[in-house]
LOKOLKE-423129 format. One record per residue (C-alpha): residue in three letters; x, y, z; residue number from 1; chain. Coordinates in nm, 4 decimals, decimal comma, m for minus. Layout:
# residues N
bake resn: ALA | xx: X | yy: Y | zz: Z | resi: NUM | chain: A .
...
END
This chain:
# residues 147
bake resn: UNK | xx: 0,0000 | yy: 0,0000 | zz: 0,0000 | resi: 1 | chain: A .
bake resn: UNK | xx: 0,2785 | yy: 0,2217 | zz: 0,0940 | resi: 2 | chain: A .
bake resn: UNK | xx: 0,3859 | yy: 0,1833 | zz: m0,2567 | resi: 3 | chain: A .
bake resn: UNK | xx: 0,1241 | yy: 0,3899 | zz: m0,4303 | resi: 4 | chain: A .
bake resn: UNK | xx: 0,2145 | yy: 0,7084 | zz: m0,1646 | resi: 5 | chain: A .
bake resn: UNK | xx: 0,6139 | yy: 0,7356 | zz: m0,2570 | resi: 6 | chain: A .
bake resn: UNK | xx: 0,8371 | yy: 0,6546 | zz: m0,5213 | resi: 7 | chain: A .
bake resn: UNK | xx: 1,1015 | yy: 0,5633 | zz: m0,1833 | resi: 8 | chain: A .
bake resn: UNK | xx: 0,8943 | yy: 0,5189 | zz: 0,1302 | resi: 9 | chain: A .
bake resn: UNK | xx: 1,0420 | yy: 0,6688 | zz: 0,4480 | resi: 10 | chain: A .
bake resn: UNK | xx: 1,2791 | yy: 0,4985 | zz: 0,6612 | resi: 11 | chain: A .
bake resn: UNK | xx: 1,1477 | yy: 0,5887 | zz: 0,9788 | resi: 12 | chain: A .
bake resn: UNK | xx: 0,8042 | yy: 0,6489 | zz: 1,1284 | resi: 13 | chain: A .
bake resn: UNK | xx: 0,5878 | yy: 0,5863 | zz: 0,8201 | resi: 14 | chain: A .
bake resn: UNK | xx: 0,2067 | yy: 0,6460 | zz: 0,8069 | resi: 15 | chain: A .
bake resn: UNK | xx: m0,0719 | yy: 0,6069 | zz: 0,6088 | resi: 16 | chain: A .
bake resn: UNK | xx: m0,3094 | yy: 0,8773 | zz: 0,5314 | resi: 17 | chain: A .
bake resn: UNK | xx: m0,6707 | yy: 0,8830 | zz: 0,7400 | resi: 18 | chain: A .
bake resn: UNK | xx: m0,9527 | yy: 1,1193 | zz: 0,8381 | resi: 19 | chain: A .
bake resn: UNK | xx: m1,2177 | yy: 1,1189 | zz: 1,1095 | resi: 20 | chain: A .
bake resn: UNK | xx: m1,5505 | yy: 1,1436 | zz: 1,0578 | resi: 21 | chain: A .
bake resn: UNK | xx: m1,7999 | yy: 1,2779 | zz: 1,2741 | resi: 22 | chain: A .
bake resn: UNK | xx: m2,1319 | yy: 1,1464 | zz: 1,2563 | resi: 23 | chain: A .
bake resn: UNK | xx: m2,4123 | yy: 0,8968 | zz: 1,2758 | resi: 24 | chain: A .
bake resn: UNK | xx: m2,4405 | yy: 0,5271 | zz: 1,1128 | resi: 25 | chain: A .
bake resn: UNK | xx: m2,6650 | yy: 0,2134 | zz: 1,1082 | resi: 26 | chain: A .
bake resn: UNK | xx: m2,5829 | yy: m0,1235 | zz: 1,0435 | resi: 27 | chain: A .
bake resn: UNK | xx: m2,8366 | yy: m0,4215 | zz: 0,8987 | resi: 28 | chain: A .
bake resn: UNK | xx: m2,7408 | yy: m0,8183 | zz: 0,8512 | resi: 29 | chain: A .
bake resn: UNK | xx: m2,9377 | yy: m1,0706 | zz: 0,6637 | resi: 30 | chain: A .
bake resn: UNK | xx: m3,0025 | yy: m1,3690 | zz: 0,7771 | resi: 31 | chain: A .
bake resn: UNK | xx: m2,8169 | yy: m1,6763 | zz: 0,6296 | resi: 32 | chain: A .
bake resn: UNK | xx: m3,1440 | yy: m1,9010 | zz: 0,6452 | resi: 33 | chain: A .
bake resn: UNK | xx: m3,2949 | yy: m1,6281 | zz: 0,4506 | resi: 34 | chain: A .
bake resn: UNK | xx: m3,0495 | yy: m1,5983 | zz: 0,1671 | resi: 35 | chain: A .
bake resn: UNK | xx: m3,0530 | yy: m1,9743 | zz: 0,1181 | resi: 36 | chain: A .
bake resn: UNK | xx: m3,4001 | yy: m1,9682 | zz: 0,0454 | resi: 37 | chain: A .
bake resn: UNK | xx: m3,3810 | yy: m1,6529 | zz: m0,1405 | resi: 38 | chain: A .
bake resn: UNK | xx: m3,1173 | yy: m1,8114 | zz: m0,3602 | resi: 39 | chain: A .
bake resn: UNK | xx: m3,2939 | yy: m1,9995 | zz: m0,6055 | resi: 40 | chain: A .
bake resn: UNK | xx: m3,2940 | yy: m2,1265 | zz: m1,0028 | resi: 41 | chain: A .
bake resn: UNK | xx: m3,4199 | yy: m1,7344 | zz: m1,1433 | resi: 42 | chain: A .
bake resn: UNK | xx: m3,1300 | yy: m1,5903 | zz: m0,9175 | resi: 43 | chain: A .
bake resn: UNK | xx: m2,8930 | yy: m1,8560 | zz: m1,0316 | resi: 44 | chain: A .
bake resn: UNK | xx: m3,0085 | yy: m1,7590 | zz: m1,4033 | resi: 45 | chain: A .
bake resn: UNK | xx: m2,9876 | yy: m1,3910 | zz: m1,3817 | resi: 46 | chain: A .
bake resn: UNK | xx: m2,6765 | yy: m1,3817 | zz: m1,1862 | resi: 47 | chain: A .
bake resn: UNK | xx: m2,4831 | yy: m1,5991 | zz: m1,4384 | resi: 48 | chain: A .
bake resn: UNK | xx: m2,6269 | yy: m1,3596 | zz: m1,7173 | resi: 49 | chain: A .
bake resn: UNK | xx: m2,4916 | yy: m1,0812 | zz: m1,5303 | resi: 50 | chain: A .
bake resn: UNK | xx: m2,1667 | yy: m1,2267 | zz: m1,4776 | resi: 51 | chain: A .
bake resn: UNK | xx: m2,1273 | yy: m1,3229 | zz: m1,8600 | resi: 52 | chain: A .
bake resn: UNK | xx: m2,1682 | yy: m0,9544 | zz: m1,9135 | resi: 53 | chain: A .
bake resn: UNK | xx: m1,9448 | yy: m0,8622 | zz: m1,6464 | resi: 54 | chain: A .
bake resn: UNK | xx: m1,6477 | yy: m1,1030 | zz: m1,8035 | resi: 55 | chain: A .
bake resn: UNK | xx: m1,6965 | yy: m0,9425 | zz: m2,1611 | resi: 56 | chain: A .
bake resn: UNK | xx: m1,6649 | yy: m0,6195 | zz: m2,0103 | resi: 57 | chain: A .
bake resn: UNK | xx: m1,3419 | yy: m0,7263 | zz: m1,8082 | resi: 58 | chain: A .
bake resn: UNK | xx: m1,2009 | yy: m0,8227 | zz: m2,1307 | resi: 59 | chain: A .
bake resn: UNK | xx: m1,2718 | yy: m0,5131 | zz: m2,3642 | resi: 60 | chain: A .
bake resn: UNK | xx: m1,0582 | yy: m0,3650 | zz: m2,0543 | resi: 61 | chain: A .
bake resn: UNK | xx: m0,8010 | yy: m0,5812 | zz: m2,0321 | resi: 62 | chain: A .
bake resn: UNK | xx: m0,8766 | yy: m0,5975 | zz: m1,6740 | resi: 63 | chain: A .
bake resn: UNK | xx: m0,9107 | yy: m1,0008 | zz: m1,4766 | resi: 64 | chain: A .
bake resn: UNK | xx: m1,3113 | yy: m1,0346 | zz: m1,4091 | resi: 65 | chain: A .
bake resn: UNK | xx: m1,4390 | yy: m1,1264 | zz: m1,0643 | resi: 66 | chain: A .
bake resn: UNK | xx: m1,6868 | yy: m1,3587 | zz: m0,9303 | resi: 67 | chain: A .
bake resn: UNK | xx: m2,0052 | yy: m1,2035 | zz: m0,9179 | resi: 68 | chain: A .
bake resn: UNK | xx: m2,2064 | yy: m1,3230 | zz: m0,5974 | resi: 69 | chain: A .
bake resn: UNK | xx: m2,5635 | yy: m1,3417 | zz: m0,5763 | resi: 70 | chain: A .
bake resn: UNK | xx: m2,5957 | yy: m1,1776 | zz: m0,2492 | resi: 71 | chain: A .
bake resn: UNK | xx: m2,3600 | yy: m0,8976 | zz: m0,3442 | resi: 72 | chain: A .
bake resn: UNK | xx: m2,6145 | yy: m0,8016 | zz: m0,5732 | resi: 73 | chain: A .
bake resn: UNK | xx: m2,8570 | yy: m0,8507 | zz: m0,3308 | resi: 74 | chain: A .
bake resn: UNK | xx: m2,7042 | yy: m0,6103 | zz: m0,1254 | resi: 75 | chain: A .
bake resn: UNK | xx: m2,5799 | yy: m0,3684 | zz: m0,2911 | resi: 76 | chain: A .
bake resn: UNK | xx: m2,9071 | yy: m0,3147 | zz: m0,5007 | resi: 77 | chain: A .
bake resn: UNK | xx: m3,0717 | yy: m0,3061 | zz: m0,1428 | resi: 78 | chain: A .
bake resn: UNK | xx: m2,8153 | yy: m0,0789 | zz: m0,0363 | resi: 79 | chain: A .
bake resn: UNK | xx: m2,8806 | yy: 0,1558 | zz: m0,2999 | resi: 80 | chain: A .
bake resn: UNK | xx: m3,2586 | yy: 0,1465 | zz: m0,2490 | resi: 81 | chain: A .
bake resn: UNK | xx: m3,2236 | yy: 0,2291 | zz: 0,1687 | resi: 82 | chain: A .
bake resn: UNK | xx: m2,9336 | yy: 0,5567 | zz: 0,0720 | resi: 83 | chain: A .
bake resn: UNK | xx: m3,2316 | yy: 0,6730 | zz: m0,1492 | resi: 84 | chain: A .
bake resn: UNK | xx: m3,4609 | yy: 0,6674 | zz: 0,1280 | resi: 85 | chain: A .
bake resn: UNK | xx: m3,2683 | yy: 0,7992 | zz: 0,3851 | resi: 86 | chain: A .
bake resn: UNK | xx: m3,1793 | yy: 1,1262 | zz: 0,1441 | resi: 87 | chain: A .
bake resn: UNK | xx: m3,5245 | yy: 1,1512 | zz: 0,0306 | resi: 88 | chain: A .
bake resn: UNK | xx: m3,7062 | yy: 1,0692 | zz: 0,3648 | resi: 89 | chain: A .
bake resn: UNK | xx: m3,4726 | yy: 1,1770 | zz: 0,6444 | resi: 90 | chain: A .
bake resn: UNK | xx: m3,3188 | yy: 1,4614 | zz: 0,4309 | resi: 91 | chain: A .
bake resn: UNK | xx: m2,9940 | yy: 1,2937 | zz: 0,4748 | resi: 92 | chain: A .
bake resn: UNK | xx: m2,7826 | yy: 1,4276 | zz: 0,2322 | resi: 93 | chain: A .
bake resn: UNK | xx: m2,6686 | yy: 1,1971 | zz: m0,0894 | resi: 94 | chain: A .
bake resn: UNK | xx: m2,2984 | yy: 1,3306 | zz: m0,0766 | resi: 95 | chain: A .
bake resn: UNK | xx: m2,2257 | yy: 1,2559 | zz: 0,2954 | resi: 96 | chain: A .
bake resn: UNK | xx: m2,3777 | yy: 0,9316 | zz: 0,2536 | resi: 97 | chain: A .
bake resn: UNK | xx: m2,1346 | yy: 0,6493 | zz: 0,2634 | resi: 98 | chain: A .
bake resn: UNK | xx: m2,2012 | yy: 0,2402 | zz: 0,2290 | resi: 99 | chain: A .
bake resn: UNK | xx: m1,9905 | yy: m0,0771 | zz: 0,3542 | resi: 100 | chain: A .
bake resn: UNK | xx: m2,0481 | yy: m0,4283 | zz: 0,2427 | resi: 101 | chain: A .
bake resn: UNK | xx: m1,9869 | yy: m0,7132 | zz: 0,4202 | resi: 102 | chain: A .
bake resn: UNK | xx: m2,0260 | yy: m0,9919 | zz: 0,1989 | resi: 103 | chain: A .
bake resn: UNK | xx: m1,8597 | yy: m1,3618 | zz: 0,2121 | resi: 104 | chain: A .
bake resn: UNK | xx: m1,9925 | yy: m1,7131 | zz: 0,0598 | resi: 105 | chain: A .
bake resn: UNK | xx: m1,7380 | yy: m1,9360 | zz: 0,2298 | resi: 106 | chain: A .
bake resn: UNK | xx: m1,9330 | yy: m2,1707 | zz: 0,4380 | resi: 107 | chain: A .
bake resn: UNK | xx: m1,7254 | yy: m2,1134 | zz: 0,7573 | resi: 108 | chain: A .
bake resn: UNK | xx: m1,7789 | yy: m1,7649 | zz: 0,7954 | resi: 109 | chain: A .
bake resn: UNK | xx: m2,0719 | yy: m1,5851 | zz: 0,5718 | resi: 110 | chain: A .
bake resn: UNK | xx: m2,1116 | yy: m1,2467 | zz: 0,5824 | resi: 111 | chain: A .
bake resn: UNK | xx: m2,4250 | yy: m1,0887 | zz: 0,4656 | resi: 112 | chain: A .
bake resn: UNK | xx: m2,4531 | yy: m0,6955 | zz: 0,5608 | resi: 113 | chain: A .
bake resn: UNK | xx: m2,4346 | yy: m0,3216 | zz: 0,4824 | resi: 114 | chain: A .
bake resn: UNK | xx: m2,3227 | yy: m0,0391 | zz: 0,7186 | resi: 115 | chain: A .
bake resn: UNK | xx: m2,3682 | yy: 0,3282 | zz: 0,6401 | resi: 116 | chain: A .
bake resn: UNK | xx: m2,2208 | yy: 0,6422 | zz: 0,7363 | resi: 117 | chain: A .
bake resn: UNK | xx: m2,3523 | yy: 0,9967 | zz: 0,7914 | resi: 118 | chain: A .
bake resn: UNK | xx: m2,1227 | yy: 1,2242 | zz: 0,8515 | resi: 119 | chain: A .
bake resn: UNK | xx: m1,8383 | yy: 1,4945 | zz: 0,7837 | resi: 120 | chain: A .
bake resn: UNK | xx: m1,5136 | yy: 1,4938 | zz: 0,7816 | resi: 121 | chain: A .
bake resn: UNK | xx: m1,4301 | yy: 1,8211 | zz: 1,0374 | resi: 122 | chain: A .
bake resn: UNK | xx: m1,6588 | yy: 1,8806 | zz: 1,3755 | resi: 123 | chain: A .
bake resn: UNK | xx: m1,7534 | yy: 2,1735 | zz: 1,4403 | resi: 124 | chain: A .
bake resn: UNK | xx: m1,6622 | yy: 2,3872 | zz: 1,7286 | resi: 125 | chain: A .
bake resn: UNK | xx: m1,9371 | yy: 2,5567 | zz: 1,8335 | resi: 126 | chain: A .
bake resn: UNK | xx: m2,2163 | yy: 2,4172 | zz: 1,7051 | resi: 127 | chain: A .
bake resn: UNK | xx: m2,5374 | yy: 2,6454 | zz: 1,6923 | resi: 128 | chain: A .
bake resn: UNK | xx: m2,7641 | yy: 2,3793 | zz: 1,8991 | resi: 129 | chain: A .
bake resn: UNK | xx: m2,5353 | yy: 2,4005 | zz: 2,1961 | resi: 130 | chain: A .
bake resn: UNK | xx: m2,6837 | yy: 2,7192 | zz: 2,2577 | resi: 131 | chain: A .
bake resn: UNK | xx: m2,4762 | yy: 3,0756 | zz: 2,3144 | resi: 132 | chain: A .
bake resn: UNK | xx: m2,2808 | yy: 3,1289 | zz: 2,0223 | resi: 133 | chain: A .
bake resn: UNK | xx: m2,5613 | yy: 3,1257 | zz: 1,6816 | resi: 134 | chain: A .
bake resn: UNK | xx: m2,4024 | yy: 3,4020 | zz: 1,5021 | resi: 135 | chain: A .
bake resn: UNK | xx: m2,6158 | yy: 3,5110 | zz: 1,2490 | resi: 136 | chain: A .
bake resn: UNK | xx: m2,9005 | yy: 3,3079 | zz: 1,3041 | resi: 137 | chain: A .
bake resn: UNK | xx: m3,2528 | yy: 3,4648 | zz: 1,2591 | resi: 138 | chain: A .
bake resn: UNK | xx: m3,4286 | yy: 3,5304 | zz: 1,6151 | resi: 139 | chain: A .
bake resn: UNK | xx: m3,6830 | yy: 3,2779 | zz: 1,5968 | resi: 140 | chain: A .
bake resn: UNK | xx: m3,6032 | yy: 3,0711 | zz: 1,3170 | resi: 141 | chain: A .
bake resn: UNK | xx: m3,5046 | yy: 2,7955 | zz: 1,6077 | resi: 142 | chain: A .
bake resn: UNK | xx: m3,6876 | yy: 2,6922 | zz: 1,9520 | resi: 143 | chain: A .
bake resn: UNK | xx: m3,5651 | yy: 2,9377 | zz: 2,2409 | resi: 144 | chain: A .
bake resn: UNK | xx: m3,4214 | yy: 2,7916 | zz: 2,5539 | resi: 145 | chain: A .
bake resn: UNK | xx: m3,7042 | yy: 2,8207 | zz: 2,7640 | resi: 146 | chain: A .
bake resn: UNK | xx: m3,9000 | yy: 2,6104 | zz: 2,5862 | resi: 147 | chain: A .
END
């Protein structure tokens, strides 16, 4: 990894880039008695048609193809679907939105969830909601202390 950061790495006390993020996240897992039933012959179909695709794709890149899993597609599609609705019905916004997969088909440990991330990168000081401080703020545009 430290290869892609310097033509000669450091000798002494090397590091690796990293942020914190401030913010709020959830977490969901299916269940693996679930996504055997859920995996069935149309799955099996469409996911090898997908995969075909994928391959031909690989190859016009010159790039190796990976194995296309069933219930990374399930995930990720639900993924997708539950960012939507967390921008569109908690007002969440799209571009602090983040998504983790944890996906693995080997029998001895499967993995089968999603984590996401709300949050930005710098906290803020003196945020308005901890109460002296609001700057600017309109007088009345927020609930007054007494209440």
């Amino acid at each position: 990894m430290q290869s892609f950061l310097w033509k000669v790495p450091p000798k002494a006390d090397s590091w690796l880039p990293a942020y914190a993020v401030f913010g709020e996240g959830l977490f969901f897992e299916l269940k693996p008695d679930f996504l055997s039933s859920w995996r069935n012959g149309r799955v099996n179909t469409r996911i090898a048609r997908l995969q075909t695709s994928h391959n031909r794709a690989q190859q016009h890149r010159k790039a190796e193809p990976e194995k296309i899993s069933p219930v990374l597609v399930l995930l990720h599609t639900l993924a997708h679907v539950l960012m939507n609705r967390l921008t569109f019905e908690c007002g969440y916004s799209s571009a602090a939105l983040r998504e983790r997969l944890y996906v693995s088909d080997d029998p001895g440990s499967p993995m089968a969830g999603a984590s996401y991330l709300y949050g930005c990168r710098r906290r803020r000081r003196n945020p308005w909601w901890l109460g002296k401080g609001r700057g600017s703020r309109t007088a009345g545009a927020y609930p007054s202390e007494s209440s």
